[in-house]
GUDOZA-276205 format. One record per residue: x, y, z of N, C-alpha, C, O in turn. Coordinates in pm, whole numbers, padded with zeros to 5 digits, always signed. Atoms other than C-alpha are relative to their C-alpha. Layout:
BEGIN
XYZXYZXYZXYZ...
//
This chain:
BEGIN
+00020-00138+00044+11980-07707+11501-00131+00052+00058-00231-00018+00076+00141-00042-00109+11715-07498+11694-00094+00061-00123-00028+00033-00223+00065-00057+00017+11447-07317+11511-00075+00079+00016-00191+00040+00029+00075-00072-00119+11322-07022+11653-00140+00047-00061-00120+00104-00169+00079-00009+00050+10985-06969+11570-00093+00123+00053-00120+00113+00172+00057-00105-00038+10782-06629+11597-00115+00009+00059-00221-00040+00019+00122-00017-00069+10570-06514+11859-00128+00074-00056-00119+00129-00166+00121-00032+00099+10199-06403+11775+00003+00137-00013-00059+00184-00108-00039-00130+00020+10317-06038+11840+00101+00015-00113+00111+00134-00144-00132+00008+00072+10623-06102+11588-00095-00015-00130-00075+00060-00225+00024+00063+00115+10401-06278+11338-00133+00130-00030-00182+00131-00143+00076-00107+00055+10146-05947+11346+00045+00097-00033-00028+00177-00091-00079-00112+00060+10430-05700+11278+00005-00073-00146-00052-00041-00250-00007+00050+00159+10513-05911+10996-00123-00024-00111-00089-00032-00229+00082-00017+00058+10176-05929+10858-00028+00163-00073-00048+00200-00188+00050-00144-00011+10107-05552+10925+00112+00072-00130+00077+00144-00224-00089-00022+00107+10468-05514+10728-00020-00009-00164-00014+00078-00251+00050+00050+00133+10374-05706+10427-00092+00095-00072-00070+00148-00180+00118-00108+00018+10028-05484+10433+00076+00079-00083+00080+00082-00206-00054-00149+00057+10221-05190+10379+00050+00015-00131+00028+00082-00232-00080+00007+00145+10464-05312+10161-00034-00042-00098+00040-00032-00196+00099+00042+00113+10226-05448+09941-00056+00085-00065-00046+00103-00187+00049-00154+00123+10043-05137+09848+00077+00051-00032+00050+00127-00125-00095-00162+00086+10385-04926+09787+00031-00103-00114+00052-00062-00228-00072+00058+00142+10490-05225+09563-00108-00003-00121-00075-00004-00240+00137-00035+00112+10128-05193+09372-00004+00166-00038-00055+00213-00140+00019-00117+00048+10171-04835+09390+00066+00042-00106+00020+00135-00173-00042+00032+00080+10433-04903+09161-00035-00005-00148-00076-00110-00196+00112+00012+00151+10300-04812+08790+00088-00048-00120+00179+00019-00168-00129+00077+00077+10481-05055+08551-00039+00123-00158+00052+00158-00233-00021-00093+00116+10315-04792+08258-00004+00117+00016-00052+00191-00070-00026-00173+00014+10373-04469+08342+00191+00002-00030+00252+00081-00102-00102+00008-00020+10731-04603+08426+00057-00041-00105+00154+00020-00148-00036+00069+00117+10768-04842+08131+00015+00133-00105+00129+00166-00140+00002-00115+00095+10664-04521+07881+00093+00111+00007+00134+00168-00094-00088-00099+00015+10886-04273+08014+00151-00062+00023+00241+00020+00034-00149+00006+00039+11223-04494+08007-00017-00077-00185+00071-00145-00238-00061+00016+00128+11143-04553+07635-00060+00122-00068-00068+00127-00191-00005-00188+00047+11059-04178+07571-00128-00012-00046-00140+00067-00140+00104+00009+00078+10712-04266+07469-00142+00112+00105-00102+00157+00212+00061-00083-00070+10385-04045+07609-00097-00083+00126-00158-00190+00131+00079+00068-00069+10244-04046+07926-00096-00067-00031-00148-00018-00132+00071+00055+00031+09990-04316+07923-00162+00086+00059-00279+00074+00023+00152-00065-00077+09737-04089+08153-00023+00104-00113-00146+00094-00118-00034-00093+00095+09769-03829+07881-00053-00053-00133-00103+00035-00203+00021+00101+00163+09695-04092+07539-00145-00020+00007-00202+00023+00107+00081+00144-00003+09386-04329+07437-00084+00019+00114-00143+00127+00110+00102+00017-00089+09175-04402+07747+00063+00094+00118-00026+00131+00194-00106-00076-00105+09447-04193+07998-00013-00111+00150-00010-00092+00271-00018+00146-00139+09440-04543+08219+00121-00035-00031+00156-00053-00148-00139+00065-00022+09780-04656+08312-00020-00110-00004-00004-00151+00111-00039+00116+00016+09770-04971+08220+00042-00046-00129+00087+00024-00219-00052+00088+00151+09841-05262+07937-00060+00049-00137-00010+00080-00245+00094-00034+00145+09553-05186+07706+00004+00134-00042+00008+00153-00164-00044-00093+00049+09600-04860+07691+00102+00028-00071+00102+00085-00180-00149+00008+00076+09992-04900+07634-00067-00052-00109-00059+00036-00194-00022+00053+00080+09875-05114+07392-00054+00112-00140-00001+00108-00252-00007-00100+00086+09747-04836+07194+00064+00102-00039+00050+00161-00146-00070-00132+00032+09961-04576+07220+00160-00077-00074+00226-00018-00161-00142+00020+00024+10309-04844+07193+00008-00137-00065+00110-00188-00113+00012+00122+00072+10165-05163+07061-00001-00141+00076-00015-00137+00198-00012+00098-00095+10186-05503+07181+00119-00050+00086+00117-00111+00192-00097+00078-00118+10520-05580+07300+00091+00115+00133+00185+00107+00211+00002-00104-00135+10492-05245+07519-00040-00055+00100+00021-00075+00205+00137+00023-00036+10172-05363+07618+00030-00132+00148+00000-00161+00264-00020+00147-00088+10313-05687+07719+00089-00017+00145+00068-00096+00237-00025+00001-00058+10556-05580+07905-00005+00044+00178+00043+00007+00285+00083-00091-00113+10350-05315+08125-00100-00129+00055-00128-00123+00175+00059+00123-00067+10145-05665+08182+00053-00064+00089+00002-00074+00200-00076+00097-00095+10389-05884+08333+00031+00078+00105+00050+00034+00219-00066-00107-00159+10495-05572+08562-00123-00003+00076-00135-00070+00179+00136-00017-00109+10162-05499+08707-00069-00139+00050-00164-00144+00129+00063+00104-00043+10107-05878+08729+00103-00071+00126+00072-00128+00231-00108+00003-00137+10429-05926+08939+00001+00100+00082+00093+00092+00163+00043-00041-00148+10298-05661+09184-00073-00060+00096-00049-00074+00216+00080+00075-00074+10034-05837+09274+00060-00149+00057+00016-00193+00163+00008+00149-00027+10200-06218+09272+00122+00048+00102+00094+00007+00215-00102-00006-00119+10551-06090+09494-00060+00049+00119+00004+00003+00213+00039+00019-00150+10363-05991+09801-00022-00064+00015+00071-00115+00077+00073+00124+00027+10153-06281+09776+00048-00061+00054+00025-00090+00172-00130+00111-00011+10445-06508+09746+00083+00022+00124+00110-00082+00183-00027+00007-00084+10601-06387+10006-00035+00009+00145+00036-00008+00244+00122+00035-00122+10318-06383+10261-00014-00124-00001-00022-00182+00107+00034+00163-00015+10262-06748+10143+00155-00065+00041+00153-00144+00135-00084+00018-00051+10637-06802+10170+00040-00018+00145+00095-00116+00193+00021-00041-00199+10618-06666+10577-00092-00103+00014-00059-00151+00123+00067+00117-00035+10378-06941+10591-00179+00069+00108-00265+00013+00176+00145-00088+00004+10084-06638+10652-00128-00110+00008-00112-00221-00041+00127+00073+00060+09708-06787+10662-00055+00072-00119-00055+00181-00177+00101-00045+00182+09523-06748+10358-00112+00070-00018-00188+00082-00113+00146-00096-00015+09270-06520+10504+00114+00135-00043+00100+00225-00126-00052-00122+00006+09592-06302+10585+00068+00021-00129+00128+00127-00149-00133-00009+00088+09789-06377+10267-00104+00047-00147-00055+00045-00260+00115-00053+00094+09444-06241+10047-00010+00108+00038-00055+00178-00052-00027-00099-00044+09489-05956+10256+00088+00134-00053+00060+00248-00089-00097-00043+00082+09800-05859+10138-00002+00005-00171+00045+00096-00237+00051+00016+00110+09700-05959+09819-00082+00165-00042-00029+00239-00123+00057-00066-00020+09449-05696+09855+00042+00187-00019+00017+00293-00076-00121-00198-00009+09725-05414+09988+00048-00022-00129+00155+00035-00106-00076+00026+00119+09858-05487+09657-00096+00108-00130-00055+00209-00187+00061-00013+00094+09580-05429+09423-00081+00103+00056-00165+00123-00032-00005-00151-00081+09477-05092+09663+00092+00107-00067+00055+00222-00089-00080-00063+00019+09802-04985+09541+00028+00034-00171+00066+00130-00238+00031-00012+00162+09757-05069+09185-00107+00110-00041-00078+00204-00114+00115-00115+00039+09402-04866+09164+00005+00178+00069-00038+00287+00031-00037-00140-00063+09518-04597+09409+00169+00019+00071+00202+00005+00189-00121+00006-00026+09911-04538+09360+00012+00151+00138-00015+00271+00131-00042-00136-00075+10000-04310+09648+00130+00081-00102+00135+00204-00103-00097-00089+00036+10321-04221+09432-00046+00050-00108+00029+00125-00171+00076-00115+00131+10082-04079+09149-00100+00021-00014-00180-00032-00092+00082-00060-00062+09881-03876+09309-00182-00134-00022-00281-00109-00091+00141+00101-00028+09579-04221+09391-00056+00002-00147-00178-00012-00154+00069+00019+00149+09514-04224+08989+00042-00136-00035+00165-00123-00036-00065+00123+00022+09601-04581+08909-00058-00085-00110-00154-00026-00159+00059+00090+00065+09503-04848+08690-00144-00053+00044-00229-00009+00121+00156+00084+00011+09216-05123+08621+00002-00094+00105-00101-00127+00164-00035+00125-00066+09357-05384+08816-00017-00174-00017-00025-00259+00071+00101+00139+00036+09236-05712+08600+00191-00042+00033+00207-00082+00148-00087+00020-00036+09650-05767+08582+00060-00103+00101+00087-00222+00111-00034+00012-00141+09752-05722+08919-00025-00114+00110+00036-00179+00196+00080+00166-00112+09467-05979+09062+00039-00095-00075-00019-00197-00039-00007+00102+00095+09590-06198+08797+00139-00082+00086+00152-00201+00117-00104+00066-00096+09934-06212+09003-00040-00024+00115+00030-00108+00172+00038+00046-00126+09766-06239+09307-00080-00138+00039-00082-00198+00147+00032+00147-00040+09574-06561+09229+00115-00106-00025+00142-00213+00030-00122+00086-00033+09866-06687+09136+00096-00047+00044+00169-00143+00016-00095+00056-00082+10050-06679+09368-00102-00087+00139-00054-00175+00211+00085+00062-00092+09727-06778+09608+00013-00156-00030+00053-00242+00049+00015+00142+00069+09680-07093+09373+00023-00010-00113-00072-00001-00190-00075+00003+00181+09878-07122+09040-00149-00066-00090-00193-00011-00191+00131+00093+00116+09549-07384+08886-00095+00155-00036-00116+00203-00147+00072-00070-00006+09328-07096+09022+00055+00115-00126-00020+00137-00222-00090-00150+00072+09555-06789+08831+00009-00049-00126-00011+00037-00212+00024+00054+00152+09577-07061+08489-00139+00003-00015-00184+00028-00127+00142+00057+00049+09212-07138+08530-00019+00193-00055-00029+00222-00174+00050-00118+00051+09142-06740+08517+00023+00046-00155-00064+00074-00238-00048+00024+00106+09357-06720+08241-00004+00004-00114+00018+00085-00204+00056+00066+00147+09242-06951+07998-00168+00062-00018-00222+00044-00127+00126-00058+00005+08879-06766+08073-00007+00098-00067-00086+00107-00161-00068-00163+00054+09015-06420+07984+00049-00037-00185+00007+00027-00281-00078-00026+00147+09210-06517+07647-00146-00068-00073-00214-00001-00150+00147+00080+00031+08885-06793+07575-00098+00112-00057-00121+00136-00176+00093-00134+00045+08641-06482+07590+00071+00100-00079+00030+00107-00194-00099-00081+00120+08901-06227+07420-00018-00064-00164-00064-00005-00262+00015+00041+00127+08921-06470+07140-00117-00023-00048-00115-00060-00165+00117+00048+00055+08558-06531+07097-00072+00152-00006-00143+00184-00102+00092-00118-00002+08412-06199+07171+00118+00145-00015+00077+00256+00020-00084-00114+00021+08696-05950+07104+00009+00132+00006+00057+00221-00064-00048-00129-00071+08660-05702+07342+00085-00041+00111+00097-00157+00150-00183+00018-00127+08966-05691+07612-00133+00005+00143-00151-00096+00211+00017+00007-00131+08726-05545+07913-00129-00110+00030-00152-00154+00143+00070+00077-00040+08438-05770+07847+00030-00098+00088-00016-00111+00202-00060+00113-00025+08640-06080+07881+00085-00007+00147+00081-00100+00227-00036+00020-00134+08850-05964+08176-00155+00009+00123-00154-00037+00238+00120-00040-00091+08465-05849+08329-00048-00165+00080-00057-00208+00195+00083+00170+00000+08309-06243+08254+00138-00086+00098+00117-00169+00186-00104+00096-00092+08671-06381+08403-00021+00046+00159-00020-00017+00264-00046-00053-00156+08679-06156+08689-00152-00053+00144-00153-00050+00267+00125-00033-00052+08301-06218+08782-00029-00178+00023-00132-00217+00080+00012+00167-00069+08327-06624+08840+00115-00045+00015+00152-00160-00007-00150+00099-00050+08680-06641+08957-00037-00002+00179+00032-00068+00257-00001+00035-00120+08537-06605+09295-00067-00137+00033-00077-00183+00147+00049+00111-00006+08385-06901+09244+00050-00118+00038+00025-00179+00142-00149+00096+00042+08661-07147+09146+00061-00003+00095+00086-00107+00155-00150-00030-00118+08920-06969+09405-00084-00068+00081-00017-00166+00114+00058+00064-00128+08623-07114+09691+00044-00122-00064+00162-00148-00041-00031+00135+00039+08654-07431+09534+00129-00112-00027+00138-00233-00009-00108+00075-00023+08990-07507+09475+00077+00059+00152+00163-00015+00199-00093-00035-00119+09139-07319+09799-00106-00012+00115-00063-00028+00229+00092+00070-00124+08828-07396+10020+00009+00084+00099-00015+00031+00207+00008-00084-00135+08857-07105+10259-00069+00140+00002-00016+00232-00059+00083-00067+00028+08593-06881+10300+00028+00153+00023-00004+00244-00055-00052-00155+00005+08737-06561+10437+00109+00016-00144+00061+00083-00234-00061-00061+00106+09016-06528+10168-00096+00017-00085-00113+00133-00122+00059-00050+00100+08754-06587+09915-00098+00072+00001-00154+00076-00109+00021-00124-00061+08577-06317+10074+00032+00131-00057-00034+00216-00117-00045-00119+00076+08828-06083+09996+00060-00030-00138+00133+00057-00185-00039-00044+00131+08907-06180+09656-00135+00039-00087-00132+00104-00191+00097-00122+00033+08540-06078+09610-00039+00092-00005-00129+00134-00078+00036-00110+00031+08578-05781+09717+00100+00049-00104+00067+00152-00163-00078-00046+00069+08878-05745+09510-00084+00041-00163-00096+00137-00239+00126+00048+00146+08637-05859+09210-00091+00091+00042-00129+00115-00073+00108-00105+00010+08370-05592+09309+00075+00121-00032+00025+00220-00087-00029-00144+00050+08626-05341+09273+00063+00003-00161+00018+00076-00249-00028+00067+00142+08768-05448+08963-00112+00052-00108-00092+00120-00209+00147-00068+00111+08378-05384+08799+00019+00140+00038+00027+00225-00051+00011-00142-00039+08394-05069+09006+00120+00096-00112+00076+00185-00185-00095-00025+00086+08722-04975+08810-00060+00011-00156-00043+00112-00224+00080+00006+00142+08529-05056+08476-00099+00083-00010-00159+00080-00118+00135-00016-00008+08257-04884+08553-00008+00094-00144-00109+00078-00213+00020-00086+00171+08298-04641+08208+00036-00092-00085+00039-00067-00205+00005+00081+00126+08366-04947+08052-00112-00108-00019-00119-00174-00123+00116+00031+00016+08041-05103+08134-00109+00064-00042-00213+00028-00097+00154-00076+00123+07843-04816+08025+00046-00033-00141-00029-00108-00204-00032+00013+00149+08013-04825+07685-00038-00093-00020-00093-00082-00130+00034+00106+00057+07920-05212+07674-00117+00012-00018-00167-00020-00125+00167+00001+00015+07550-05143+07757-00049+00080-00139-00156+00068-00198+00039-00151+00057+07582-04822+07527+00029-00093-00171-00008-00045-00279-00088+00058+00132+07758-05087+07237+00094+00118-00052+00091+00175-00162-00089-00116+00054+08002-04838+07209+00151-00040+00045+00244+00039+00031-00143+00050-00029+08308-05026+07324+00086-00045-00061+00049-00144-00125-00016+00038+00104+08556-05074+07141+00101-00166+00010+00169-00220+00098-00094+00154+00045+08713-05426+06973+00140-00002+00030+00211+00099+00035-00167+00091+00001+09051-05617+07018+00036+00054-00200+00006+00000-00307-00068+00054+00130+09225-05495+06722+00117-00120-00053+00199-00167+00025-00135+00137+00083+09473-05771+06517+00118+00104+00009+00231+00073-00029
//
């Protein structure tokens, strides 16, 4: 059986592809979408007017919440996966990663207003390195449960996962860009870091 294997022009369309298709599948807003097929109010409109989980979670509760999670976390991990699938390098397959979570914070299909993106990168380390994407994880729920604010905890996870990812995946450009992913991530927070400085943020309710 032959195997035909792609030339380096073949294997940069297919990168360049992925790119693309990575941000429209992040552009993808699992809560604007989730809220209006169960008749509930826009999420930009409610609470914090951020399309994401935590917000849902105020306006529809937790097993809204939860579900607007797993969506925005499978934007980020199916490009991923299938860049690592193509057998991509891991500079380019953080890349894509990248177009992903671009698309999450700036949906082209609603009008560049987008989410936080703690999620999104959540599918994207996991599909980089499943240990890496549990280790974040258990950091995030760890701090949640001890300090019971939501953005602190994703802040403290998001702010030494570049650490870890060098360490267990050992390659310095990807973890590169999952730093910058992680600088934008704070950048995204940034009204939720004044509120922490300000103590005005509010708690994890039960």
């Amino acid at each position: 059986m032959l195997y035909l294997k792609a030339t380096p022009k073949e294997e940069g369309l297919i990168f360049y592809f992925l790119l693309i298709a990575a941000y429209l599948i992040g552009s993808i807003s699992s809560a604007i979408l989730v809220c209006k097929a169960l008749g509930l109010p826009d999420p930009r409109t409610q609470g914090s007017n951020n399309p994401g989980a935590t917000n849902v979670r105020r306006i529809a509760g937790n097993k809204v919440a939860a579900i607007v999670l797993l969506g925005d976390t499978f934007k980020g991990f199916l490009p991923v996966l299938l860049a690592t699938t193509l057998e991509l390098s891991l500079f380019e397959i953080s890349l894509v990663g990248l177009g992903a979570f671009l698309g999450h914070i700036y949906p082209v299909f609603f009008d560049f207003k987008g989410g936080k993106g703690v999620a999104t990168y959540i599918g994207i380390l996991l599909a980089c390195s499943t240990i890496v994407g549990i280790v974040f994880i258990c950091i995030w729920l760890f701090i949640a449960k001890v300090l019971k604010i939501s953005s602190l905890s994703a802040l403290v996870a998001t702010a030494i996962s570049p650490v870890y990812y060098y360490l267990f995946v050992d390659d310095a450009r990807s973890a590169i860009v999952i730093t910058i992913i992680c600088g934008l991530i704070f950048y995204t927070h940034r009204s939720n870091i004044t509120r922490l400085i300000n103590n005005e943020e509010d708690g994890i309710k039960s």
